[in-house]
ROLUMLUM-849035 format. One line per 8 residues: number of its first residue (from 1); their letters; for each residue x, y, z of C-alpha. Coordinates in steps of 0.5 Angstrom, whole numbers, plus 500, padded with zeros to 3 digits. Layout:
! ROLUMLUM-849035
NUM	a	X/Y/Z; ...
***
This chain:
! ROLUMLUM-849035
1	xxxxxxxx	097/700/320; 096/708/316; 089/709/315; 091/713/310; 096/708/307; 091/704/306; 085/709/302; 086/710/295
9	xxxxxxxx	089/718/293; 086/718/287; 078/716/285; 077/711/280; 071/709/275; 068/703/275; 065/700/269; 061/694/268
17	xxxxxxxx	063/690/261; 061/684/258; 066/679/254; 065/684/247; 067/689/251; 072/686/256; 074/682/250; 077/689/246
25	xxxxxxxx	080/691/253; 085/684/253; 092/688/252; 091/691/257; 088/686/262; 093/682/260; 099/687/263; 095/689/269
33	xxxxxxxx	096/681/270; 102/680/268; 104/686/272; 101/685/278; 103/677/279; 110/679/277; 112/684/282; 108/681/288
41	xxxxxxxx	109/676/293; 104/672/289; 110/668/287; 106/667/280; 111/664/276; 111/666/268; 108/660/266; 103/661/270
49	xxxxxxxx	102/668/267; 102/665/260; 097/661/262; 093/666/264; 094/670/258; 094/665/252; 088/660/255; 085/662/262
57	xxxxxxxx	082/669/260; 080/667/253; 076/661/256; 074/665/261; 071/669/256; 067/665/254; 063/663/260; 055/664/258
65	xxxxxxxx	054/670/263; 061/673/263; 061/680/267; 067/684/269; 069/690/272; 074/694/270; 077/700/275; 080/707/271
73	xxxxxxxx	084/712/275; 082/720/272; 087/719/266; 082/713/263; 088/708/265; 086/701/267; 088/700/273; 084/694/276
81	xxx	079/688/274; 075/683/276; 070/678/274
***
């Protein structure tokens, strides 16, 4: 493997959200999800995905001490998550 292929090319900035605020982001969660197990060897099918969005993510929301990190490239686009 490239160690370059495997570095990021551009920087990212990481901000740490509670439900509030990872809550107004849902859209583009939702997305980031949806493309990233659609297009992956995941094998994730799309129910699976619609479970996701219609009830694991908002349950998840609600969990006592949610916490999220949330990853943006220099255009302010969300380009990753994690919780």
């Amino acid at each position: 493997m490239n160690d370059s292929a495997a570095s990021p090319t551009t920087a990212c900035t990481i901000e740490l959200l509670g439900p509030t605020e990872a809550a107004a982001l849902t859209g583009e969660i939702l997305l980031s999800y949806r493309t990233a197990f659609s297009a992956s060897n995941w094998e994730t099918n799309e129910r699976g995905i619609k479970a996701f969005e219609t009830d694991i993510f908002p349950r998840h929301l609600k969990r006592e001490g949610f916490a999220m990190t949330a990853a943006r490239n220099d255009a302010g686009d969300l380009v990753g998550f994690c919780y």
